[in-house]
N, C-alpha and C positions, 0 to 999 in steps of 0.2 A: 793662480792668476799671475799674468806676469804685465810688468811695464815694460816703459821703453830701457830702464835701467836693468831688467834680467826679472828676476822672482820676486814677487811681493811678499813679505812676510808674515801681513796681517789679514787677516779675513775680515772681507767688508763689513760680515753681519754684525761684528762688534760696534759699528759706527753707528747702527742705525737706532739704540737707545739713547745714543750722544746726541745724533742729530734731533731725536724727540722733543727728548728733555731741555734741548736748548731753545729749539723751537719754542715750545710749550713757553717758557718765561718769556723769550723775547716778545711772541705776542702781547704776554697780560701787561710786560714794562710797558712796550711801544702805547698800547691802548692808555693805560694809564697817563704817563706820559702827555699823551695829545690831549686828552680830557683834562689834564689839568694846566693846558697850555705852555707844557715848558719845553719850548721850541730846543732847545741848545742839548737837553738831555736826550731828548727825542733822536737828532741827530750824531749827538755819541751813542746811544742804543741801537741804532740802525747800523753806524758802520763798525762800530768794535765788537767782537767775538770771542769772547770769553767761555765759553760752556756755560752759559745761564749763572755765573760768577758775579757780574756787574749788573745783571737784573734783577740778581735776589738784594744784591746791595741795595740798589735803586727803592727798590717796592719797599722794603723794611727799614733805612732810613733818611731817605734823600726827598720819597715822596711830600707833594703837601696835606695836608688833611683838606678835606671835600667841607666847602663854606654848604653851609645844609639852611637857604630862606625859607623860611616858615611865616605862612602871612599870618595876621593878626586874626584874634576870632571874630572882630567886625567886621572884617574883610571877607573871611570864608561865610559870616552867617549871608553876607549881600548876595555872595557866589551864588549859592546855591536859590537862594531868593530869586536870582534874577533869571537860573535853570529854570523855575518854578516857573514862572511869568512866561520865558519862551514857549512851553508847552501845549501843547491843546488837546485839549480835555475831552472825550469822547463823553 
């Protein structure tokens, strides 16, 4: 293969498990990322290029842990009570 500088000396098929693998994390960062609202990482993830470098950083120790609301059991016993109620009964 040649450029406009004369002979390439690498073969493209070597880039395409880089470009995978880099892909592959900067999705799962980006997603991350916007799920857990943190605008400013989001957009240093989007434009820096690292080879999936700063998005393994990211996910393993930058991320926030996921706040997990769990309603109360008088809460879900009504839920379901009030699924109950909407129903009709054949």
């Amino acid at each position: 293969m040649y450029n406009i500088m004369g002979y390439w000396p690498f073969n493209p098929l070597y880039f395409v498990p880089i470009l995978l693998w880099s892909l592959a994390w900067k999705g799962i960062a980006l997603w991350k990322a916007a799920k857990h609202e943190q605008k400013a990482w989001f957009v240093a993830l989007l434009i820096v290029n690292t080879v999936g470098l700063l998005e393994i950083a990211y996910i393993l120790f930058f991320q926030k842990t996921p706040v997990i609301v769990a309603k109360k059991p008088v809460q879900a016993k009504q839920a379901v009570a009030a699924k109950k109620k909407g129903r009709k009964r054949k």
